[in-house]
matplotlib code that plots the C-alpha trace (Angstrom):
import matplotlib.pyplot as plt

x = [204.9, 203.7, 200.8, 203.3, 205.6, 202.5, 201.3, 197.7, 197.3, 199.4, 196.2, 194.1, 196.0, 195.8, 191.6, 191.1, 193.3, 191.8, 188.0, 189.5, 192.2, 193.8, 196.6, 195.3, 192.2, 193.2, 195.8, 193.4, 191.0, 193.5, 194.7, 198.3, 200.8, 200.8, 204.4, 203.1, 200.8, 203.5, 206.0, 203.4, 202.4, 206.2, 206.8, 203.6, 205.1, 208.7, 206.8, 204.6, 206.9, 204.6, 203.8, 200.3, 199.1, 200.8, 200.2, 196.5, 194.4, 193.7, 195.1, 196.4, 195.4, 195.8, 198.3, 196.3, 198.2, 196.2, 192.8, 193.5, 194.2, 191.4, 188.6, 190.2, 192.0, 188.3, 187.0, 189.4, 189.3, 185.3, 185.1, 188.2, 186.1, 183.0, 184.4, 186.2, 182.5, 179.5, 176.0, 174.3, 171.2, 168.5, 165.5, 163.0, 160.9, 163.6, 166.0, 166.4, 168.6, 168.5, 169.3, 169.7, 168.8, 170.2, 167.0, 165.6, 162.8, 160.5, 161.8, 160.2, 157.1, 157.4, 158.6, 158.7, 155.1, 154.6, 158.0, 157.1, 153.8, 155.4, 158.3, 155.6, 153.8, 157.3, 160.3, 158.8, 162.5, 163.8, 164.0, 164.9, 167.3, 167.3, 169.3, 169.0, 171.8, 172.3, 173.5, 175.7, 178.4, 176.3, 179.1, 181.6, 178.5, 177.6, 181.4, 182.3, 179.3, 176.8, 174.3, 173.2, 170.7, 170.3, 167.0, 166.1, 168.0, 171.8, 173.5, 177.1, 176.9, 179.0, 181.6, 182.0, 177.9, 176.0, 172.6, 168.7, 166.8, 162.7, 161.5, 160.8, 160.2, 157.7, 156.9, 153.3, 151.3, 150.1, 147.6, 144.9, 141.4, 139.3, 142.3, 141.2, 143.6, 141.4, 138.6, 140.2, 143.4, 146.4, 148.1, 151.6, 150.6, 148.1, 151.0, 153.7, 151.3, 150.0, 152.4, 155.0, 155.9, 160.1, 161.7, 165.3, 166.5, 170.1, 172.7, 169.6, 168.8, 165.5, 167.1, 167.6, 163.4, 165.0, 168.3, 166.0, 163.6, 166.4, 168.1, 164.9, 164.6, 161.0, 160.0, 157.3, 156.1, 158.5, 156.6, 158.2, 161.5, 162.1, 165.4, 162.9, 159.5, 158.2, 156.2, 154.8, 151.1, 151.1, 151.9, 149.5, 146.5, 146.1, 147.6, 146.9, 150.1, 151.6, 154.6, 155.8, 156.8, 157.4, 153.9, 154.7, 155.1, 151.8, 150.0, 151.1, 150.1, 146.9, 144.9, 145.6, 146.5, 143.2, 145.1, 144.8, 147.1, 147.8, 149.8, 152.1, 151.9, 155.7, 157.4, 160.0, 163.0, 161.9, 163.8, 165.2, 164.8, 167.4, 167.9, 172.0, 174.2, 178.2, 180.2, 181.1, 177.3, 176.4, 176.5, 174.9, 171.8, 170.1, 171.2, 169.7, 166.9, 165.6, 166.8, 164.4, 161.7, 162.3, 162.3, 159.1, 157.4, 158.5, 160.0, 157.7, 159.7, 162.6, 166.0, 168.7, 170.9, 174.7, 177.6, 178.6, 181.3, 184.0, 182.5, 179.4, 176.1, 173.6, 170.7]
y = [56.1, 58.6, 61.1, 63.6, 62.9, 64.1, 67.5, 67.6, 70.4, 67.5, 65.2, 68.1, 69.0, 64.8, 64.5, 68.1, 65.6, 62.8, 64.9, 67.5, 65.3, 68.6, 70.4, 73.7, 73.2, 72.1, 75.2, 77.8, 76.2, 76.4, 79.7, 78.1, 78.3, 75.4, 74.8, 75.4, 72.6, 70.2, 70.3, 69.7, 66.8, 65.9, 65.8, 63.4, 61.2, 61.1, 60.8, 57.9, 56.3, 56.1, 58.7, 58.8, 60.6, 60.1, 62.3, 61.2, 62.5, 66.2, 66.0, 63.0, 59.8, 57.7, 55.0, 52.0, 52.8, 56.2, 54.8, 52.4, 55.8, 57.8, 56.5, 56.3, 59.5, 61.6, 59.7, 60.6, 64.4, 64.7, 63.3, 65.7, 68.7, 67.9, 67.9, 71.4, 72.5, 70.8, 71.6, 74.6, 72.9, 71.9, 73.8, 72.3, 74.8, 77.1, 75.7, 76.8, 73.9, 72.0, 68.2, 65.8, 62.0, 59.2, 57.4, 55.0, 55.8, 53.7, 55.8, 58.6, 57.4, 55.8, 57.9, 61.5, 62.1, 61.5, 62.6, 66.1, 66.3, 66.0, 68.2, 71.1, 71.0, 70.4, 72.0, 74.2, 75.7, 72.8, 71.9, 68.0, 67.4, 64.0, 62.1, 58.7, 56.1, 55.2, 58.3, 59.2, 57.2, 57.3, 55.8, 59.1, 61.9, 60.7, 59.8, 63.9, 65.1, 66.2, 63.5, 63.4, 60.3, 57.3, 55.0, 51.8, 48.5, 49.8, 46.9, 49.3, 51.1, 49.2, 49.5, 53.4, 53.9, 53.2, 51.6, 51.2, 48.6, 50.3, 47.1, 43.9, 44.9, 42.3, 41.7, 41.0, 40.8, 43.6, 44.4, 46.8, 46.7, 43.7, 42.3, 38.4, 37.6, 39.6, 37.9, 34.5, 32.7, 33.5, 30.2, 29.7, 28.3, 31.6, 33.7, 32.2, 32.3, 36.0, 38.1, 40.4, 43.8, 43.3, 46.1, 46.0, 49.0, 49.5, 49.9, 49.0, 45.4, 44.6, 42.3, 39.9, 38.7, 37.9, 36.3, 34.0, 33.0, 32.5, 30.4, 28.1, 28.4, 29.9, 30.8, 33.8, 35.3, 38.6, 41.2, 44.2, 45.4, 48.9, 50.3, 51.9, 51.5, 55.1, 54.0, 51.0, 52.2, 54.2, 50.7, 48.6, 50.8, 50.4, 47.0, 43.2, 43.0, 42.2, 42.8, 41.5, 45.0, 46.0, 46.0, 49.2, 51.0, 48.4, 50.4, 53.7, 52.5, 50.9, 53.9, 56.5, 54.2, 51.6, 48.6, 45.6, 43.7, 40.3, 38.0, 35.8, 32.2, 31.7, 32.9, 35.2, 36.6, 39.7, 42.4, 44.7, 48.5, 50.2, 54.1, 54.3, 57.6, 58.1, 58.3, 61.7, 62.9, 60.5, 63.5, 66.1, 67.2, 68.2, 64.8, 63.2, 64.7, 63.5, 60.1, 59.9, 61.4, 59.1, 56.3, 57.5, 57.6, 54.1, 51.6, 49.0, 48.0, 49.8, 48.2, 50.3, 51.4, 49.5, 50.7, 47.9, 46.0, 46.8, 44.8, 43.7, 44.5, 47.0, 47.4]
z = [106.2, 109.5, 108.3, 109.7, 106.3, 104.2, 103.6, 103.7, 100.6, 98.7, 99.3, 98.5, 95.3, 94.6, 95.3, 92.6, 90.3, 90.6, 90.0, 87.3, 85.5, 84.0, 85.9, 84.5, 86.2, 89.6, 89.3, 88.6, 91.5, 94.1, 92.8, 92.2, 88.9, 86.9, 87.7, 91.2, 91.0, 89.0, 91.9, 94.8, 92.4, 91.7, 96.2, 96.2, 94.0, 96.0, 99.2, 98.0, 95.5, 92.4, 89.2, 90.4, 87.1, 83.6, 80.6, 78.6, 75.8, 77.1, 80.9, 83.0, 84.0, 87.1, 88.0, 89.2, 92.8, 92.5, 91.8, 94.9, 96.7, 95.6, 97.6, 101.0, 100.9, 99.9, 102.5, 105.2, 103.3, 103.5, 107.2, 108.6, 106.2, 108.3, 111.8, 111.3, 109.4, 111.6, 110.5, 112.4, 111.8, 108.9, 108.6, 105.6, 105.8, 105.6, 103.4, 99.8, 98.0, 94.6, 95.5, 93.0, 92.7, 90.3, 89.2, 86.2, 84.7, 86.7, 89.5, 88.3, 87.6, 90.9, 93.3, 92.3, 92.4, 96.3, 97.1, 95.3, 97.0, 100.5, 99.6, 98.2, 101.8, 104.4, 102.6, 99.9, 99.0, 98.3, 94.1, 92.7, 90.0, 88.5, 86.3, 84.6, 85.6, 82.3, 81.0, 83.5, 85.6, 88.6, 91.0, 89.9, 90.1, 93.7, 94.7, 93.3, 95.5, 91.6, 92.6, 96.2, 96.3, 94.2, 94.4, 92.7, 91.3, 90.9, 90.8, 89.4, 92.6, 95.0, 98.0, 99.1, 99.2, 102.3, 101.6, 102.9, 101.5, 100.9, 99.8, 97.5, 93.9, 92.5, 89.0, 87.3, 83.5, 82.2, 79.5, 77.9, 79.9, 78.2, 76.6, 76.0, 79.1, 81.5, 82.8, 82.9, 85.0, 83.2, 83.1, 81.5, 78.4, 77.8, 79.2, 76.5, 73.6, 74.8, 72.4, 74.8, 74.7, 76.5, 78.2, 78.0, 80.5, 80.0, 83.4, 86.0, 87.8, 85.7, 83.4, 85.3, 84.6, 81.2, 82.5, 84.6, 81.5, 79.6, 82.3, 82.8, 78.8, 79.0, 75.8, 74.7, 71.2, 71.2, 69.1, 70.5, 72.4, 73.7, 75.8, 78.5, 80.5, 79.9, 76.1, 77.9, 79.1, 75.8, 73.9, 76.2, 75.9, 72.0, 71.3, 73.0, 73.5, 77.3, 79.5, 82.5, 84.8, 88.4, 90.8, 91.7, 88.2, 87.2, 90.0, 88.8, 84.8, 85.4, 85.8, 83.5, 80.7, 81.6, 81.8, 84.7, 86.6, 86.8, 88.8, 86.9, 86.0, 87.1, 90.3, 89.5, 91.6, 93.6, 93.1, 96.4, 96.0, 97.4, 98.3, 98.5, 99.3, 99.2, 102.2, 101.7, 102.6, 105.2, 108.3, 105.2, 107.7, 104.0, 103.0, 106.2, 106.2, 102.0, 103.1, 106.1, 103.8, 101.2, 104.0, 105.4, 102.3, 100.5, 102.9, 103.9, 106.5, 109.4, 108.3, 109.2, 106.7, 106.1, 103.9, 101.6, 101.0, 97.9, 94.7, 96.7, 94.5, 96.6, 94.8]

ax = plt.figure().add_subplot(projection="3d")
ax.plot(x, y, z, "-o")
ax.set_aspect("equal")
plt.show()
């Protein structure tokens, strides 16, 4: 098939499909009829041989041929909609925009208090939006343009996304300030007997610490599991219990909650941080510019950014 035997308002009409999933929406967003919309939809089907969208609970569905069709054609759509719009430029300190980033919770603790100080003093117009990956479908919200950054261990974000890996996510023991653990080497017998506080955090990267004990069938006293690291320092401070977290959210913990750090008695996997963005934003100047803020602020080391592979894991 020549691109000359497709109309581009038919891939238009397909890519508000494929987002909207209801004919009356797409209809009323392109300020068409519904039977308007129907036989654009029915000349993409002749001209590409396939139904494309069948009838679903509350709107239509896509064909598997569709799905195959859907990244590629926003892609082509988003880089043609840039070269007929370029940027006129990127002031921070000028700019008034709400961007939002797909982060876990130890991203918040993590990263949003030095990325807010530095957006207060060098783009003060500029607000942050975030959203935790496991209650949205992160790939979809970034892919339709709602999310604009994503930063941490996302393994579910693959090919489409470009990537820059900040660094090496290592993990150590924590516990309250003169827990019985403190003051001497924590060896692996002290570490197994030590009752554990076990985060489980749903949709991120973190659980593969668990999938490797399990693997080398290292065994600990379980006296508590939670779905999330945000109750941990709370936990810590008032119990002996311990739990084996990222250095970085350790750091962040240690002081207002009065706990200490230790390294671990067993070498765990390190876990790479990465900050990933969709295609479609790659030439955003707004986009750009976060990305080298958030670069500047948490890499520890320059390696230039890559778009992955379909089905390859990124973070």
């Amino acid at each position: 098939m020549e691109l000359s035997d497709v109309d581009l308002n038919l891939l238009l009409l397909f890519e508000r499909l494929m987002q909207e999933r209801r004919v009356s929406t797409v209809a009323e967003q392109m300020n068409m009829s519904q039977p308007g919309v129907s036989n654009a939809l029915a000349k993409l089907r002749r001209r590409l041989g396939d139904p494309l969208f069948v009838r679903g609970p509350g709107g239509v569905v896509p064909t598997p041929f569709a799905l195959r069709l859907a990244e590629p054609v926003s892609q082509a759509l988003a880089t043609l909609h840039a070269a007929l719009n370029p940027e006129t430029g990127f002031d921070p300190l000028l700019a008034t925009r709400t961007m939002t980033i797909g982060m876990t919770d130890i991203g918040e603790v993590v990263f949003l208090p030095a990325l807010l100080e530095r957006l207060s003093r060098v783009a003060p117009g500029i607000a942050l939006n975030t959203v935790r990956n496991a209650s949205v479908n992160l790939s979809d919200e970034m892919a339709d343009g709602r999310v604009d950054l994503a930063i941490g261990l996302l393994p579910q974000l693959k090919g489409g996304f470009y990537q820059r890996r900040l660094f090496d996510q290592r993990y150590v023991c924590l516990f309250r300030r003169g827990h019985p653990l403190e003051n001497t080497p924590l060896t692996l017998a002290a570490w197994r007997e030590a009752e554990h506080l076990v985060v489980v955090s749903a949709g991120t990267g973190h659980g593969q610490v668990e999938d490797w004990l399990k693997r080398r069938g290292v065994r600990r006293q379980v006296r508590l599991t939670v779905p999330h690291f945000m109750s941990v320092g709370y936990i810590l401070q008032r119990t002996d219990l311990i739990a084996t977290v990222p250095e970085r959210l350790a750091l962040q913990l240690a002081t207002p909650f009065s706990l200490s750090a230790s390294a671990l008695p067993m070498s765990l996997p390190a876990a790479p941080i990465h900050l990933l963005w969709h295609t479609r934003v790659h030439q955003d100047e707004g986009n750009r510019w976060l990305r080298a803020v958030v670069v500047d602020l948490f890499a520890d080391t320059a390696t230039p950014a890559r778009k992955a592979k379909s089905g390859q894991k990124k973070a």
